[in-house]
N, C-alpha and C positions, 0 to 999 in steps of 0.2 A: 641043442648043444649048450652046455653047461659051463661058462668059465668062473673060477676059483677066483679070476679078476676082477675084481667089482666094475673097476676103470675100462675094463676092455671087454667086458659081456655082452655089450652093445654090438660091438666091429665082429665079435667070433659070431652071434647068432646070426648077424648079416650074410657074413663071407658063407657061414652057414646054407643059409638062404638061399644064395648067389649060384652054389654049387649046387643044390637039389634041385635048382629051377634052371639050368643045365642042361640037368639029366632030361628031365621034363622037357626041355623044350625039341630034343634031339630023341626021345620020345617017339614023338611026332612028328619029327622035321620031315619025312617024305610026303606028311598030311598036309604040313604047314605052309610048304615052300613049293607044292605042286601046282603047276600055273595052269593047268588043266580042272580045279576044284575053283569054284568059283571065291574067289577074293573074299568078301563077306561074310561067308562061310570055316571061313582058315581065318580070320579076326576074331570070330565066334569063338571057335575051338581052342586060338590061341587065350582069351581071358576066359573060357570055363576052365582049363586046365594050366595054363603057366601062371596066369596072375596070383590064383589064389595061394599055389605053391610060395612062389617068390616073397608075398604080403603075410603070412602066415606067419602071424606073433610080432607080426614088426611093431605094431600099433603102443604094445606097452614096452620098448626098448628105449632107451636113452641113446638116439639116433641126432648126429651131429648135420650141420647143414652140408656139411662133405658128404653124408651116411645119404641123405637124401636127392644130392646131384647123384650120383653112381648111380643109385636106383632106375633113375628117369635114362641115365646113359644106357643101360642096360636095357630099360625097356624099348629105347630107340633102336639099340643094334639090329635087336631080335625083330624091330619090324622092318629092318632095311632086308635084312632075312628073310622076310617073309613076302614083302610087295617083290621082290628080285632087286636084286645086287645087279650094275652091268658097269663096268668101265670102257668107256670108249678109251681106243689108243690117243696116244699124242694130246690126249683132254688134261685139262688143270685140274688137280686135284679139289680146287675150292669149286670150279663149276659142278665137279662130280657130287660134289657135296650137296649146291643147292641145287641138282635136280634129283637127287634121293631125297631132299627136304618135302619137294614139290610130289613127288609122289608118295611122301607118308601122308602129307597131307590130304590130298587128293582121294587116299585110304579112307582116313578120318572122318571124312562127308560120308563114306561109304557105312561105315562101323565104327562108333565112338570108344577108343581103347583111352579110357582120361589116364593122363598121366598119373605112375604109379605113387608120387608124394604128395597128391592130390589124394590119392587112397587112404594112403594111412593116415592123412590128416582129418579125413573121415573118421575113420576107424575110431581115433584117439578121440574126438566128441563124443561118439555114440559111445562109448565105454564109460565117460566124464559121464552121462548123460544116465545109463544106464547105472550107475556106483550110487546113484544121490534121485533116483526116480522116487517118490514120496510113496506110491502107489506097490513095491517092489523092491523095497532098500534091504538089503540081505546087509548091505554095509554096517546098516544103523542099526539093523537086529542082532548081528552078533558084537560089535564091539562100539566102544565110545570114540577112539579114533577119527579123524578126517584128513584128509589133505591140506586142509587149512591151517591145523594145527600144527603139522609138522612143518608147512611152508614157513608159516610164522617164526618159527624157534629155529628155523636153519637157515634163513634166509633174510628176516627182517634184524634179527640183534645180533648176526655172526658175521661180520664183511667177506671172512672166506668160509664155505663148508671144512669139516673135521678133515682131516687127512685118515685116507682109508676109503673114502665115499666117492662114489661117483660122481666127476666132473659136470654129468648134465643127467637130467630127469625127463624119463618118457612125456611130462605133460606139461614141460616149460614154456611150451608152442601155446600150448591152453592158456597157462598163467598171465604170458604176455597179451595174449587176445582178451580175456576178460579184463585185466586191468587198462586195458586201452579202452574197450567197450562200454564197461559196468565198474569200472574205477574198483572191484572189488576181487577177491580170487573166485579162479574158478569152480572150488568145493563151495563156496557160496552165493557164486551166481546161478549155480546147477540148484541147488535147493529152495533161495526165493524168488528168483523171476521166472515170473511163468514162462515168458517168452523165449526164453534158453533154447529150447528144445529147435525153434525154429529159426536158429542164428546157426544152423551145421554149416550152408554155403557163404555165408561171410566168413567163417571163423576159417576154412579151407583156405577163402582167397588171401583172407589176412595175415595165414601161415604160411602160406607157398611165395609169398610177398615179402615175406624180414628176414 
């Protein structure tokens, strides 16, 4: 889905998102939520076929730390969904709460479903990582462009971005990790340290953290 709004193309390909992976999950929901299939098995099915839907393109949206709580909400409902819902009468609703915590977890040992803004903050490396591969740079063959250069000139000598532009950029999660990291942007820590490639699980924790 396509919005005309620079500022809001992020929340409509979400919402977008939100709704396909819905449809997707209700799909399956007699697959997912049947307590006769083995547990394990419906964790499986649910991240071959909801996640991918749900994560699909999110990786390059300019996804707000709002944009990324919803997500993980959303991923939790669907597995209180799926381990079984049960409210005992006359129970507090905060105890209901943490004994659905204890059995998502309890899940979890079972079939590792990583939370979804853990994903995308994957995603967003291996893309970084991929754009400025030495070996494979379709970047650097077709244009003289980088990220760096546009970070620099919209961000180092402008205190605000132009009006018209988008509030936040798909790889400001990247930007802040490498200059915390490598004191450098991350179009140019991709292209001289070698070791880039194998900073994906710090750069996740270090996203999913600010």
């Amino acid at each position: 889905t396509i919005s005309g709004h620079l500022k809001r193309r992020g929340l409509v390909e979400l919402q977008h998102r939100i709704q396909i992976g819905w449809m997707t999950f209700h799909k399956y929901k007699c697959i997912l939520t049947n307590k006769h299939i083995d547990l394990k098995l419906r964790l499986q099915l649910f991240d071959a076929v909801v996640s991918p839907t749900i994560l699909f393109g999110l990786a390059t949206l300019p996804l707000t730390k709002s944009d990324y709580h919803t997500v993980d909400k959303l991923q939790r409902k669907m597995l209180r969904l799926i381990v079984g819902w049960i409210r005992h009468d006359g129970e507090d609703w905060s105890d209901t709460m943490s004994r659905m915590n204890r059995r998502i977890a309890f899940a979890m040992t079972i079939w590792e479903c990583k939370p979804w803004s853990w994903q995308i903050f994957s995603k967003q490396f291996r893309v970084a990582t991929k754009i400025f591969d030495q070996q494979n740079s379709w970047a650097a063959a077709t244009s003289t462009w980088t990220p760096t250069n546009e970070w620099q000139q919209n961000f180092s000598t402008e205190p605000k971005r132009r009006q018209g532009r988008p509030s936040k950029r798909w790889d400001d999660n990247l930007e802040k990790f490498a200059m915390n990291y490598f004191r450098m942007s991350w179009g140019t820590a991709a292209r001289i340290r070698p070791e880039w490639p194998f900073f994906e699980q710090v750069d996740v924790q270090f996203c999913s953290s600010v």
